[in-house]
VEXBATOR-299426 format. One line per 3 residues: number of its first residue (from 1); their letters; for each residue x, y, z of C-alpha. Coordinates in steps of 0.001 Angstrom, whole numbers, plus 500000, padded with zeros to 6 digits. Example, Ala and Ser with C-alpha at 12.3 -4.5 7.8 and 13.67 -1.06 7.14 Angstrom:
% residues 2
1) as) 512300:495500:507800 | 513670:498940:507140
% end
This chain:
% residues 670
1) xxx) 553141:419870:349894 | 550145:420545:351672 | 548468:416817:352651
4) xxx) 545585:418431:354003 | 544558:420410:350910 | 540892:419694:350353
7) xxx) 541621:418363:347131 | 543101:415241:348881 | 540461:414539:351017
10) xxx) 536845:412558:349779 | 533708:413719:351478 | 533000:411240:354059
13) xxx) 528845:411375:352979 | 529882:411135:349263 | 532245:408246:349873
16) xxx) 529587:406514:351776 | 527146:406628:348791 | 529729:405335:346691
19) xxx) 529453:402343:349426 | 526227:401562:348849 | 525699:401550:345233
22) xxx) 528674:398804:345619 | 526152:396945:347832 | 523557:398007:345204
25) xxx) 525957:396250:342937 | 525645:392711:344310 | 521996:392942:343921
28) xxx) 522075:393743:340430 | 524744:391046:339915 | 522969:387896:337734
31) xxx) 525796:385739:339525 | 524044:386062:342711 | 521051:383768:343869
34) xxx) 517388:385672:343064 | 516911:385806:346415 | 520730:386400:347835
37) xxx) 519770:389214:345210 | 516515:390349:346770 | 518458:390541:350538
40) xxx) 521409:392728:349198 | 518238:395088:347852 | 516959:395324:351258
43) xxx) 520444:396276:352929 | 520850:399183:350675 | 517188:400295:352091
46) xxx) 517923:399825:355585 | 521306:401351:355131 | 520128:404861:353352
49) xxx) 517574:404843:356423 | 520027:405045:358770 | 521842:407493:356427
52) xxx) 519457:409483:355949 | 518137:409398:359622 | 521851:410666:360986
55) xxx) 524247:411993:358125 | 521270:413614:356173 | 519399:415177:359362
58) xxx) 522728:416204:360492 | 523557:418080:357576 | 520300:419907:357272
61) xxx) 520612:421410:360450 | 524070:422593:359480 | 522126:424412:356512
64) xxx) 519247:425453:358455 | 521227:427127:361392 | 523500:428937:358568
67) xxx) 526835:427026:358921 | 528604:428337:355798 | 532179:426824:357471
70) xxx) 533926:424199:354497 | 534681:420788:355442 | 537433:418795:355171
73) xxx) 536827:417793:351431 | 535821:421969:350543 | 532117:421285:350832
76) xxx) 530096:424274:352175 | 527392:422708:353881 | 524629:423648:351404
79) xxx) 526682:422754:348360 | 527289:419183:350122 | 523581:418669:351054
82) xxx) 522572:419583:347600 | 524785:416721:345960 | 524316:414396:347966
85) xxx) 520339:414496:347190 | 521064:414394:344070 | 523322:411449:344623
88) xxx) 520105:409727:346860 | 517621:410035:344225 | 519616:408519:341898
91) xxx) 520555:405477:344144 | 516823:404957:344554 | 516110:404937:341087
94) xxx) 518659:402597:340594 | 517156:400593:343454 | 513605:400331:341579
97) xxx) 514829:399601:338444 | 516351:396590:340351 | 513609:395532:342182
100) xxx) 511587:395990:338966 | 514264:393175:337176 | 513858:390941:340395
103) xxx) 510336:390633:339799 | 510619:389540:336327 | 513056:386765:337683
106) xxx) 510780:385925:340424 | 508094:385426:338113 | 510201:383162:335790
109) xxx) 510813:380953:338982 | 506616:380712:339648 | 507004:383376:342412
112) xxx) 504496:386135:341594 | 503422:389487:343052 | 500219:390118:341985
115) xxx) 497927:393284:341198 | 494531:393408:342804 | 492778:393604:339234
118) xxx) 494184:390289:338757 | 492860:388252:341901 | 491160:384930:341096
121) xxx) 487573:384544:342950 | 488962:382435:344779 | 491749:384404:346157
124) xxx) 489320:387196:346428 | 486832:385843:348660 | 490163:384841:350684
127) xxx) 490687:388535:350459 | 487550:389481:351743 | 487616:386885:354903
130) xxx) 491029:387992:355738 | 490219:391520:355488 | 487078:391173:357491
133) xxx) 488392:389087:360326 | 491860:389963:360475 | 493011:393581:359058
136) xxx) 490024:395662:359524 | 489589:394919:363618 | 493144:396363:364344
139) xxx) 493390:399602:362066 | 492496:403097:363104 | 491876:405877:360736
142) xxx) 492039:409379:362136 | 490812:412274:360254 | 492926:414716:360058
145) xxx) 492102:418732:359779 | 494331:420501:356709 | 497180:421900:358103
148) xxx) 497304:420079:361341 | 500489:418275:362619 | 501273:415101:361677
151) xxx) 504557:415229:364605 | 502566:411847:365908 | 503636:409815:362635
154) xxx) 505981:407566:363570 | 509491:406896:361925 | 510200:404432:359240
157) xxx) 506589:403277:359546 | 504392:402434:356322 | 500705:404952:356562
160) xxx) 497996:405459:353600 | 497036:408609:353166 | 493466:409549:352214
163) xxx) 491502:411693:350842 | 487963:412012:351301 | 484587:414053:350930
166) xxx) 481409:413924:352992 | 478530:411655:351418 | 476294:413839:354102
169) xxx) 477260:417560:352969 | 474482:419398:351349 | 477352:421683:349267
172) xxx) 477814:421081:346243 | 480542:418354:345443 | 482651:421703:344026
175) xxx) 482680:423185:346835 | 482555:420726:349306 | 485862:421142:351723
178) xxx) 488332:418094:351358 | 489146:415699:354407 | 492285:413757:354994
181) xxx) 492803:410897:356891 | 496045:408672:358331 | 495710:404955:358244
184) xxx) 498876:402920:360238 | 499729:399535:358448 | 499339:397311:361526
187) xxx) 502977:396252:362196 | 502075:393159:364209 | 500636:391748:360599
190) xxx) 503318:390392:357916 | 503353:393056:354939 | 503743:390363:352142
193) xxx) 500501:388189:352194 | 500612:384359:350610 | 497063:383884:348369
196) xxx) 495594:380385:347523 | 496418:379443:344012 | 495147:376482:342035
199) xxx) 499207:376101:341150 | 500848:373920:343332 | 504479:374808:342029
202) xxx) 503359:378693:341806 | 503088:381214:344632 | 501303:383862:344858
205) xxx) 501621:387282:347178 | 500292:390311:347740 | 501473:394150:350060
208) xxx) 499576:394465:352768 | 498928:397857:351908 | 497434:396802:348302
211) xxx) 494673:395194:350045 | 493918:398059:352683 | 493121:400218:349457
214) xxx) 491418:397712:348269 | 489026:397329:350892 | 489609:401298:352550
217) xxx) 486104:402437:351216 | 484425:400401:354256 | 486194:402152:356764
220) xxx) 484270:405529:356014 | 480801:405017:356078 | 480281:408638:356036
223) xxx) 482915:409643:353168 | 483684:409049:349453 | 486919:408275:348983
226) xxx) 488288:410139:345914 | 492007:409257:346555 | 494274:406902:348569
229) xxx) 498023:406483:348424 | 501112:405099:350990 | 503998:407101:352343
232) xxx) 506798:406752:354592 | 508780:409714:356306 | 511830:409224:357895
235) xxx) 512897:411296:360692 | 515725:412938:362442 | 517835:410577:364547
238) xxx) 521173:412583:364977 | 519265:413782:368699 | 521863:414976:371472
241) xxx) 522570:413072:374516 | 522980:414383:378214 | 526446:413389:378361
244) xxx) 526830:414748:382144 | 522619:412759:383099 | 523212:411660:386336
247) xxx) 520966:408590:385445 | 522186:407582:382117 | 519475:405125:381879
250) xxx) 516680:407225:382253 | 518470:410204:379871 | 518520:406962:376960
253) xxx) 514909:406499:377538 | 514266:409832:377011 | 516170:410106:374022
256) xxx) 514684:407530:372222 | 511686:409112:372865 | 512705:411959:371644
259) xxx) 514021:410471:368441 | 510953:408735:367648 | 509756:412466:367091
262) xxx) 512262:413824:365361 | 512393:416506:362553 | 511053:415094:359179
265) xxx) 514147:414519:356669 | 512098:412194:353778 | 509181:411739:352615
268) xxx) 508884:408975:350224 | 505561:408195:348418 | 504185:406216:345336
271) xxx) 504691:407300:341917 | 502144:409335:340718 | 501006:409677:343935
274) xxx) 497754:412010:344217 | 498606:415777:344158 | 496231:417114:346272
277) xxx) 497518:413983:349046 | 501013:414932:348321 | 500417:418844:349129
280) xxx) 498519:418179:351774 | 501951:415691:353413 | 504284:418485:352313
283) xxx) 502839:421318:353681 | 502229:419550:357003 | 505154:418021:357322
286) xxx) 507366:421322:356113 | 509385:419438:353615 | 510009:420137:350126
289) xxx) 510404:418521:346945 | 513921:417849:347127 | 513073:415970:350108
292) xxx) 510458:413833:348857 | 511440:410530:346945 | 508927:409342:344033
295) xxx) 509312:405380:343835 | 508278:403144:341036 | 507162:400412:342914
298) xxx) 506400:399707:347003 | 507362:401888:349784 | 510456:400613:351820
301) xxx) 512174:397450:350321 | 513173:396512:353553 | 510626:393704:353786
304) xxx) 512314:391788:351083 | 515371:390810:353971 | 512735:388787:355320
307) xxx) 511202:387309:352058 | 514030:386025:351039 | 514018:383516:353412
310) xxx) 511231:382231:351742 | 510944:378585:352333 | 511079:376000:349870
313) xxx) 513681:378116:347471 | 516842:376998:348774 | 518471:376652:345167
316) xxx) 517516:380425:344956 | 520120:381273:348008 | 523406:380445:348907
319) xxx) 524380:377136:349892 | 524515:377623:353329 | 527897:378127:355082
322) xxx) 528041:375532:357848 | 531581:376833:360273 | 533761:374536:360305
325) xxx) 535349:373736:364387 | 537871:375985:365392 | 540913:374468:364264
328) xxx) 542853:375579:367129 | 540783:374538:369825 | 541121:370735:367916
331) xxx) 541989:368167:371066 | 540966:369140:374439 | 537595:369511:376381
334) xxx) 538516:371744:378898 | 539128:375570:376810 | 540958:376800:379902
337) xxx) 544004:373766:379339 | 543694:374934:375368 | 544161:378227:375971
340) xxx) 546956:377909:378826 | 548740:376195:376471 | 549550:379367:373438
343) xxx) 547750:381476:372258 | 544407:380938:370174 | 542915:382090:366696
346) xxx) 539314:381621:365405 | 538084:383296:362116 | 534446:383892:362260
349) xxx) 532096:383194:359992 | 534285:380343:358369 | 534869:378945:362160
352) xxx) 532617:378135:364787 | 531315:381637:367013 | 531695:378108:369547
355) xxx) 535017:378772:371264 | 533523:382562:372699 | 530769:380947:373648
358) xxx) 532105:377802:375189 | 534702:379996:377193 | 531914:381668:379138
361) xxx) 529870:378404:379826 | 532734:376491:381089 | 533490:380157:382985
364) xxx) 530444:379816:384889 | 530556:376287:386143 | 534314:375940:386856
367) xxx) 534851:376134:390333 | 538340:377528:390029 | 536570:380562:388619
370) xxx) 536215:383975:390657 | 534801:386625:388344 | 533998:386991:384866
373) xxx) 534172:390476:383561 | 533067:391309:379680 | 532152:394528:377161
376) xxx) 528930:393951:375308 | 528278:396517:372571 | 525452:394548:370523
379) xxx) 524111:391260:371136 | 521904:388586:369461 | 518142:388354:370723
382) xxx) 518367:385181:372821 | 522021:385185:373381 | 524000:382155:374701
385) xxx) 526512:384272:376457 | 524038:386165:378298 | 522260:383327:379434
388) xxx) 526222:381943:380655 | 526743:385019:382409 | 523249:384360:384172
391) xxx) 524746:380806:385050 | 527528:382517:386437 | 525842:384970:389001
394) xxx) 523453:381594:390215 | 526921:379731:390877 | 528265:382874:393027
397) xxx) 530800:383794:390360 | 531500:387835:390203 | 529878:388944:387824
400) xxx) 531444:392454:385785 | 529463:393730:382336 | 529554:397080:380412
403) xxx) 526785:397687:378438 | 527199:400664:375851 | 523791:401902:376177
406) xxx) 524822:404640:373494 | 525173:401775:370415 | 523534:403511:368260
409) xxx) 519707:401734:366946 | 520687:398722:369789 | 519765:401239:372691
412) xxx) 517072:399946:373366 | 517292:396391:373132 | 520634:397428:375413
415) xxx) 518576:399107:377803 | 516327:395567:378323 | 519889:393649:378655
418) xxx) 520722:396123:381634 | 517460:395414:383758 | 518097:391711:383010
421) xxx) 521161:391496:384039 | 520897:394046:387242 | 517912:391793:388594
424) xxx) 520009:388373:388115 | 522901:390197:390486 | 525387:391345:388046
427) xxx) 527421:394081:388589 | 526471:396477:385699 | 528490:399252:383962
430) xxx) 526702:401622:381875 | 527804:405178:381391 | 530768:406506:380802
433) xxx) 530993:410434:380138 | 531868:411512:376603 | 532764:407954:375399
436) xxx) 531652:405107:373911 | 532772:401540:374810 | 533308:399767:371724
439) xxx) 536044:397312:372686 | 535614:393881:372601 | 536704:392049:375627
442) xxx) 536305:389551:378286 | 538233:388284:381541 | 538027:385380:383063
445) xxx) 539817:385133:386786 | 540675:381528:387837 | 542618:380863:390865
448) xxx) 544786:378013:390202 | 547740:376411:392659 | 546753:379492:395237
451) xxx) 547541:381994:392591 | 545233:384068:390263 | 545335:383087:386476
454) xxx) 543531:384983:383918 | 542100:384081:380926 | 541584:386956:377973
457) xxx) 539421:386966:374746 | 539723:389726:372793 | 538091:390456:369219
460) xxx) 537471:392640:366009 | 533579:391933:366359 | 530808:391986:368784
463) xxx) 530024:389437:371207 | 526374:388380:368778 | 526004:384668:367595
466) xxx) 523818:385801:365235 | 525805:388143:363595 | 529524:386276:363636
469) xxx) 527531:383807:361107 | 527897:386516:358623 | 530682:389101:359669
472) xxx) 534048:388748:359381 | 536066:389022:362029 | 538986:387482:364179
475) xxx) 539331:386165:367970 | 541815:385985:370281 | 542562:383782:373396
478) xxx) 544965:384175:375748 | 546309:383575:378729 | 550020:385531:379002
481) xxx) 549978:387491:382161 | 550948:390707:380344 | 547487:390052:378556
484) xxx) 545489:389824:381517 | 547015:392232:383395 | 546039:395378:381025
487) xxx) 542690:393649:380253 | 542414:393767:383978 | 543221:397619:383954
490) xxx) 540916:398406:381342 | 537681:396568:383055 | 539481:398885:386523
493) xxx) 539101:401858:384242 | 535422:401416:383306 | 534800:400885:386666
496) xxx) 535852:404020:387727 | 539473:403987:388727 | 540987:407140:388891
499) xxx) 544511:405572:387947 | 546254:406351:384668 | 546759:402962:383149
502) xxx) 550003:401598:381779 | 549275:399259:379340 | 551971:396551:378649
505) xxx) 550418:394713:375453 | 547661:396543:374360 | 547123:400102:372838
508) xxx) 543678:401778:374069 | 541857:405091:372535 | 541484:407669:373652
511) xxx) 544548:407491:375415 | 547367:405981:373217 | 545922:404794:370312
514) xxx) 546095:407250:367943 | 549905:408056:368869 | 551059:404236:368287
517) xxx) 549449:404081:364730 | 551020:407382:363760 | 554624:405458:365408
520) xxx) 553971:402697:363870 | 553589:404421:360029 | 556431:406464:360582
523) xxx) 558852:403692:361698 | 557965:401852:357652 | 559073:405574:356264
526) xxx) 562596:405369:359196 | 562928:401531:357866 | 562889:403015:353605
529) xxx) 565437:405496:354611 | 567797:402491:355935 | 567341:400793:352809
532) xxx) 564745:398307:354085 | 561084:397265:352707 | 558641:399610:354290
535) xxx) 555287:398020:353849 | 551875:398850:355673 | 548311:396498:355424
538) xxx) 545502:397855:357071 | 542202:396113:356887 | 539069:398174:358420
541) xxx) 535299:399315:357829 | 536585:403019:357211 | 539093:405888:356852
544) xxx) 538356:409148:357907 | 540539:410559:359505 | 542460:413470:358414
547) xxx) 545828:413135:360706 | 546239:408879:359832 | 545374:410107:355712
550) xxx) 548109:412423:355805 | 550367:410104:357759 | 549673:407591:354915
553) xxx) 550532:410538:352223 | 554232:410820:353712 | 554530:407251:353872
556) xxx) 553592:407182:350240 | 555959:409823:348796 | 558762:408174:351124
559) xxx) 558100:404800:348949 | 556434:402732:351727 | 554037:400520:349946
562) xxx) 550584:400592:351365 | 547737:398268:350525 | 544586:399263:352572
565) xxx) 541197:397217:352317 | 538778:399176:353103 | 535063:397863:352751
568) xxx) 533259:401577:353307 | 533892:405063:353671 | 537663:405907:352460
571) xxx) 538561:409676:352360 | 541952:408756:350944 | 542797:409113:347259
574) xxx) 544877:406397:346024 | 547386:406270:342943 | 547844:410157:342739
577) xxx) 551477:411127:341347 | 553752:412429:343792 | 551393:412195:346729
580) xxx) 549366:408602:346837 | 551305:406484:343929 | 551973:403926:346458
583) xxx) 549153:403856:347784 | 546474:401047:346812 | 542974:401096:347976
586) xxx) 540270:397537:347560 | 537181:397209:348977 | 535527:393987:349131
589) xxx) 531541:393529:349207 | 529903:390016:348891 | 528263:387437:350734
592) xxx) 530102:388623:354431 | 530495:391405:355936 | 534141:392495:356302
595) xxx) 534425:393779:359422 | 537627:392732:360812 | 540334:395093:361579
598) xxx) 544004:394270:360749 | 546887:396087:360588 | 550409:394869:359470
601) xxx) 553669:396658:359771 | 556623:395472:357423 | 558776:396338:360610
604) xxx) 562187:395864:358526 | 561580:391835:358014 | 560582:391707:362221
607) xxx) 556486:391736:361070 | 554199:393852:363688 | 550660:392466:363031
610) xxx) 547480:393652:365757 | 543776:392967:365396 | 541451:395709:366638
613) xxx) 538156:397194:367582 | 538573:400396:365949 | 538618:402023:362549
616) xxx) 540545:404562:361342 | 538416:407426:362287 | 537582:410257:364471
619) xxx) 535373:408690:366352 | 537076:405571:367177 | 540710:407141:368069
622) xxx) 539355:410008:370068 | 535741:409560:371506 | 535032:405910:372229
625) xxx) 537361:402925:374328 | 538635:400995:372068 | 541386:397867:371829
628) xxx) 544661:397565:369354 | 546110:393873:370218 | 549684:392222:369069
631) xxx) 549031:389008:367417 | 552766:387011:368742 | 552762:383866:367611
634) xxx) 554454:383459:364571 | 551832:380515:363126 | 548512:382836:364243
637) xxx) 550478:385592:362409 | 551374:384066:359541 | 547829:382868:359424
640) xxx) 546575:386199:359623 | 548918:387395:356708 | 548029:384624:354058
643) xxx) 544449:385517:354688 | 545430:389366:353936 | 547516:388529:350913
646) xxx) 544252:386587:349683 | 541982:389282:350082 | 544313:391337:348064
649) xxx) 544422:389151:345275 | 540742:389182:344808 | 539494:390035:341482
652) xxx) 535806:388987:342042 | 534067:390812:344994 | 537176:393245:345092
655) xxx) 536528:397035:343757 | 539923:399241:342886 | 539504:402666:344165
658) xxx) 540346:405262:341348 | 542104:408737:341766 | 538900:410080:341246
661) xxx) 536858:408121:343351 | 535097:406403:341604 | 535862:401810:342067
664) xxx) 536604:399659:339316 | 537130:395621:339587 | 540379:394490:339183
667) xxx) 538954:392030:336108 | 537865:395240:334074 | 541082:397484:334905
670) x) 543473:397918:331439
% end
């Protein structure tokens, strides 16, 4: 048999949509708070703007340079691209019809968007003074000549779009030529405005953009305007990087310039959106109808992340998850004792984020400390281990950070972190050719009784506060020598040692990684043929890749059992006779993010478990740095294990990939 027949493969972009209509799911679920509701709506928008932005814009380039080459899954390119529009416009519908039920609940709570036609006076002369005094001094219309460029529009950015005839022309109004104009939303202004109501339990909003119509006439004293409607277009980010720049830094600036002005992908605009406007946007803008997305309601329901933090509607939310203190950091002040002592497990976000943190602040006061060196991939805004490793550099400690510049949508905030840290005195990494450095890791050298002790955290998750309050994930402390040592090597490696590392503990991609999982799979299908369990867990974001899926097929038809949790993409098929029978597939969406990555290896009764940085795909095994760790002690592994064998048993959040794709939950499976 043939595991890499197409027919055993799921497109990667189909699979993904499949993803987010589970999302879409939890917002459509009446179990969920209004508002928990409203913010699972606004992650499906943000997410199919990144999709679009990269997987889309990718694949129409493919199609436009005449790639006619199948994938992995059989897809031609333009047999793929047309599907998956099809697949888009049907998400969005689905998103709308949503949003257009959330309304209806908001309203039944005294929460009420309102139509201009139905202002009070009173919140119409509140209209006109905010207008006036507010809206009107920061917006800038441009008039813009039929057929002109639009390449100035910025991404993802909200515009009204106008249409207009001279009040001065002597023509006749038939023949009178038609102006356009561009209006920005001001971004610096919130887009959902609070109106005075004579309610005191009812509130009352309206778009920004509703009242810039509203009020649009008085910002053409010259012009009639016959016609006035908002649209978004979304543009190309899948932009190539000058992997060989000899200043990285300055090649990332450029790119994100060039992003900003990327090829158009999507144009979304209102429903029943003028048709002279809408020609006018397509013909500029060279898209087509395919490419343009007709919405029942307001352009880009991102803004409702932020409105449903609305204040005062707490019984509309979640009660709010409060992490509980690392339970195995329970006893002692001093984290270096703790973690001399064994070895260290915190779950974030139902444990404190407090431990990473804490091991960097008592890192840069501790004068048994030398150096300090640590990975950052994505970090929170006003981050408490940034400002540590600031402490650190004033005390004299050594200072060591890499910085992927390259994280894709955090490149510039990244970019910011590198000039602050380079003018406290760190030592700043930044560029590595080719590769990514998405492992999460951090080294603290002590010198203790005239000998150098080091101190490792590694973790499934980035080094962001912010974030570890609602992603899954595991840490690690340590402080076994064989632990340090290879952390040691790695942070040599990124510095530019030439040396080929030998790594004692942990497994690293590009170099090893992928050959230990494909070991470690084969040894379950050695351990059936001896008569033994063979029994594989793996818990990650996504499977992809071809090589581990067939791996996982001859695993399968040698009776290994394999129980993969996947919360995203999965290009496996599951529960296929004589290839995948053995193979079960979850994933789990709901309040957290899963984001941890586990794998567990029956092993014969002698358990292998390891944590990592890296899914099971492409571009984790062979293009970016990334960590595999052992987990050794029996009571952090067994730990680890229960907390697998719970997320199996889920029959709530959990959704049962079918043979054919498509996911079920366990509760409505015969």
């Amino acid at each position: 048999m043939d595991y890499k027949e197409s027919k055993y493969y799921n497109s990667k972009q189909l699979s993904w949509l499949k993803f987010n209509n589970r999302v879409l799911e939890e917002a459509q679920d009446e179990s969920n708070p209004l508002l928990e509701r409203a913010k699972f709506l606004s992650i499906t928008a943000s997410n199919l703007d990144e999709f679009v932005m990269v997987r889309v814009a990718r694949l129409k380039k493919r199609v436009d340079s005449g790639v006619d080459k199948q994938d992995k899954a059989g897809y031609k390119p333009q047999q793929l691209l047309l599907e998956l529009l099809n697949g888009i416009h049907s998400l969005v519908a689905k998103q709308y019809s949503c949003f257009a039920e959330l309304l209806n609940n908001l309203e039944q709570e005294d929460i009420l968007f309102t139509k201009i036609e139905d202002l009070t006076m009173k919140q119409k002369l509140f209209l006109d003074d905010y207008f006036a005094e507010t809206i009107s001094p920061i917006l800038n219309p441009l008039i813009i000549e039929q057929g002109s460029s639009l390449s100035f529009l910025s991404n993802k950015t909200l515009y009204l779009s106008v249409r207009l005839k001279s009040k001065n022309s002597k023509e006749s109004s038939s023949k009178q030529k038609e102006n356009f104009s561009i209006v920005k939303l001001p971004t610096t202004l919130s887009r959902v405005i609070e109106l005075p109501t004579a309610q005191e339990d009812k509130r009352v909003f309206l778009l920004l953009e509703r009242v810039i119509e509203e009020y649009i006439d008085l910002l053409y004293s010259d012009y009639q305007v016959e016609a006035v409607n908002a649209f978004r277009i979304t543009r190309n980010a899948d932009i190539d990087i000058d992997q060989e720049a000899q200043d990285l830094l300055l090649e990332m600036k450029d790119y994100l310039r060039r992003r900003e002005r990327g090829f158009p992908v999507r144009l979304e605009v209102e429903e029943e959106m003028d048709g002279q406007l809408k020609e006018f946007l397509l013909g500029s803008l060279k898209l087509s109808e395919s490419d343009t997305y007709e919405v029942a309601g307001p352009i880009d329901l991102t803004f409702l992340l932020e409105f449903s933090q609305l204040e005062g509607y707490d019984h509309l939310r979640f009660e709010p998850l409060v992490p509980q203190s690392a339970q195995d950091f329970d006893g002692y002040d001093d984290i270096f004792t703790q973690i001399n002592e064994r070895d260290r497990l915190v779950h974030h976000p139902y444990e404190s984020f407090e431990p990473v943190i804490e091991l960097v602040r008592q890192a840069a006061v501790d004068p048994k400390v030398i150096a300090i060196k640590q990975t950052i991939y994505r970090v929170s805004e006003d981050s408490p281990i940034i400002d540590a490793l600031l402490k650190a550099v004033e005390n004299g400690k050594q200072v060591t950070v890499f910085v992927e510049l390259k994280a894709r949508f955090d490149e510039e905030n990244n970019i910011s972190l590198v000039k602050k840290l380079e003018n406290a005195g760190c030592h700043v990494l930044y560029g590595l050719a080719g590769l990514k450095v998405h492992a999460k890791a951090l080294l603290v050298v002590r010198e203790e009784d005239e000998r150098i002790k080091r101190y490792v955290h590694l973790g499934t998750g980035n080094y962001n506060d912010q974030t570890a309050k609602v992603y899954t994930d595991f840490s690690m402390f340590t402080a076994k020598d064989d632990f340090g040592r290879d952390v040691a090597k790695l942070f040599n490696f990124l510095n530019g040692s030439l040396e080929s590392p030998d790594w004692r503990k942990i497994t690293v991609a590009p170099f090893n990684l992928r050959y230990n999982f494909t070991k470690l799979i084969r040894n379950e299908i050695e351990q059936v043929k001896l008569g033994k369990e063979g029994r594989i867990i793996a818990k990650m974001n996504a499977l992809v890749d071809q090589k581990i899926i067939t791996e996982l097929y001859s695993a399968s038809t040698a009776g290994v059992k394999v129980d993969l949790i996947i919360r995203g993409i999965c290009c496996l098929s599951p529960g296929l006779k004589g290839l995948s029978e053995n193979i079960r597939v979850i994933s789990i969406v709901g309040r957290f993010l899963e984001h941890s990555r586990v794998f567990y290896f029956e092993n014969g009764g002698e358990a292998k478990l390891f944590l990592a940085s890296a899914d099971w795909r492409p571009r984790n095994l062979n293009r970016r740095i990334e960590v595999l760790f052992p987990v050794e002690e029996e009571k952090l592994k067994k730990r680890i294990i229960n907390i697998l064998e719970i997320l199996l048993s889920d029959t709530v959040k959990a959704r049962k990939q079918q043979p054919d794709g498509s996911y079920q939950r366990p509760s409505s499976l015969p």
